[in-house]
C-alpha positions as CSV (number, residue, x, y, z in Angstrom):
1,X,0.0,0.0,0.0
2,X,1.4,3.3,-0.9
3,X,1.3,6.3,1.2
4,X,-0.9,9.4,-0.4
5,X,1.1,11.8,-1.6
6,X,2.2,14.5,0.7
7,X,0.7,18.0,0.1
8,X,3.5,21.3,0.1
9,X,2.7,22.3,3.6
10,X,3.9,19.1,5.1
11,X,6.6,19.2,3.9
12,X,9.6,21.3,5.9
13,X,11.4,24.2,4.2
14,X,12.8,23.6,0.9
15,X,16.8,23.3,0.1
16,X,16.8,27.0,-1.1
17,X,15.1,28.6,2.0
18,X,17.7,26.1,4.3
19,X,20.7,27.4,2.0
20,X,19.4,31.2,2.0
21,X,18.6,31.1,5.8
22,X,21.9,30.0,6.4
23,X,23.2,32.7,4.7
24,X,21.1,35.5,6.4
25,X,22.5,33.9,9.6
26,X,26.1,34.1,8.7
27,X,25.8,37.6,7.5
28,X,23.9,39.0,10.3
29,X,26.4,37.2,12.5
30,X,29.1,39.3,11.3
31,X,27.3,42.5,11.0
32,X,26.3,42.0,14.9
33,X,29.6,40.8,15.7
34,X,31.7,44.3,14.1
35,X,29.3,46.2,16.6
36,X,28.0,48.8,14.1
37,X,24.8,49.1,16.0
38,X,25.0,52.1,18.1
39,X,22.4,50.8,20.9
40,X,23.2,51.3,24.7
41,X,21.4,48.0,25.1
42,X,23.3,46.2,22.1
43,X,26.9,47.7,23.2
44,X,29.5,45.1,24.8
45,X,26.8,41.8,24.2
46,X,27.9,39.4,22.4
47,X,24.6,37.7,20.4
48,X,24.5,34.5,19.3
49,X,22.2,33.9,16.3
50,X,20.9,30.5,16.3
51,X,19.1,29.9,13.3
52,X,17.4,32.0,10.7
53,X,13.8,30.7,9.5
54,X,13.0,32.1,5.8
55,X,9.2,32.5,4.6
56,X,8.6,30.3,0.8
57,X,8.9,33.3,-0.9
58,X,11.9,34.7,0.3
59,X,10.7,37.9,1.6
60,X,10.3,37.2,5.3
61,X,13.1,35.8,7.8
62,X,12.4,35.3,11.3
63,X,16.0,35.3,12.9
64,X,16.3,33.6,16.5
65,X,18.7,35.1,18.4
66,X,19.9,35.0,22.3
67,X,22.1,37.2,24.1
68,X,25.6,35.9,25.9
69,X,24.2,34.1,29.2
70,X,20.9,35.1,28.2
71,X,20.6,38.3,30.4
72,X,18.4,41.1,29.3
73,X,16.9,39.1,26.5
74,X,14.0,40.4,25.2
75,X,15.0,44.0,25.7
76,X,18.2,43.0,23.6
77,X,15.9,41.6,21.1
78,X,13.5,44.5,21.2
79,X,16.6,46.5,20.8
80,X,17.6,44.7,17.8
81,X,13.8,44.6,16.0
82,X,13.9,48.4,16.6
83,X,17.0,48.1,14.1
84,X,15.7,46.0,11.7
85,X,15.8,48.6,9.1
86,X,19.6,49.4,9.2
87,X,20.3,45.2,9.4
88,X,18.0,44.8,6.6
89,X,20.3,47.0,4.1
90,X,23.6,45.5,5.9
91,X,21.8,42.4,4.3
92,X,21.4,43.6,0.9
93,X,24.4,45.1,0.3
94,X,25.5,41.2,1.3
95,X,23.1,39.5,-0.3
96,X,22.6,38.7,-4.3
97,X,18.7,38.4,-4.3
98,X,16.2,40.0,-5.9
99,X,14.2,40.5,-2.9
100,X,16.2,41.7,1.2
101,X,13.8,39.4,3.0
102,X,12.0,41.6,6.0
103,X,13.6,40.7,9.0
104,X,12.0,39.8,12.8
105,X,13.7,38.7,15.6
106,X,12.8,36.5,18.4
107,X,14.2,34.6,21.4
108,X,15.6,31.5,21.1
109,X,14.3,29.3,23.5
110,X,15.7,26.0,22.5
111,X,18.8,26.5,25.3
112,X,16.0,26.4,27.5
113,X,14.0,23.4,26.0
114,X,17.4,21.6,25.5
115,X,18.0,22.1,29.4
116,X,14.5,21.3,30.6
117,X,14.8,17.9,28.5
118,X,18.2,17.0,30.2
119,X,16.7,17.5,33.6
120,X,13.8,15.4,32.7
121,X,16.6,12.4,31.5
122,X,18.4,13.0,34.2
123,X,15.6,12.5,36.7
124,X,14.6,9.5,34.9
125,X,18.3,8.1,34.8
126,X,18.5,8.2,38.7
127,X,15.1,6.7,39.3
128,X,15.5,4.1,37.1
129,X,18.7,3.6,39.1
130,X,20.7,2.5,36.1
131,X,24.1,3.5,35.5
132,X,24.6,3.1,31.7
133,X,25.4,6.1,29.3
């Protein structure tokens, strides 16, 4: 028996929307990283952006991003969606599309996830009372 064919939105995101999120990331990761942004809240953090989500068409990113230790978060991110503008333009000057996607940023929260499912294995592990890996 063969399985129905899958329609486009189950599908995840397609190669070019992996390839040209990875590049968005990459580029805002240096344009963060030379500290052009002149934001009190942005000045001395280091921000780690995690991964970069791009819409089908191209013209929307949502860009995760989490600051150094995670302090001051969403006013760092705040900080940064208040500069979207100026990080859009550092993109296409970078970029070689037809369309600068419109940039968002978020929290990442898979740090905390991540954590939160460790616990939980770890909690398991000792009352299972096994020692394996």
């Amino acid at each position: 028996m063969s399985r129905p064919p899958r329609s486009r939105s189950d599908k995840g995101p397609s190669q070019r929307q992996l390839r040209v999120g990875e590049e968005l990331r990459h580029i805002l990761s240096d344009v963060l990283s030379r500290g052009h942004l002149r934001d009190p809240l942005l000045t001395g953090v280091s921000i780690t952006v995690t991964e970069v989500m791009v819409s089908p068409d191209l013209k929307n990113a949502t860009a995760f991003c989490m600051p150094l230790g995670g302090r001051n978060a969403a006013a760092v991110i705040e900080a940064l969606n208040k500069h979207k503008g100026f990080l859009r333009g550092e993109l296409g000057h970078a970029l070689n599309l037809r369309y600068t996607p419109a940039l968002r940023f978020a929290v990442d929260t898979s740090f905390d996830r991540g954590q939160a499912m460790d616990a939980l294995l770890r909690q398991a592990k000792s009352e299972d009372g096994t020692d394996g890996p």
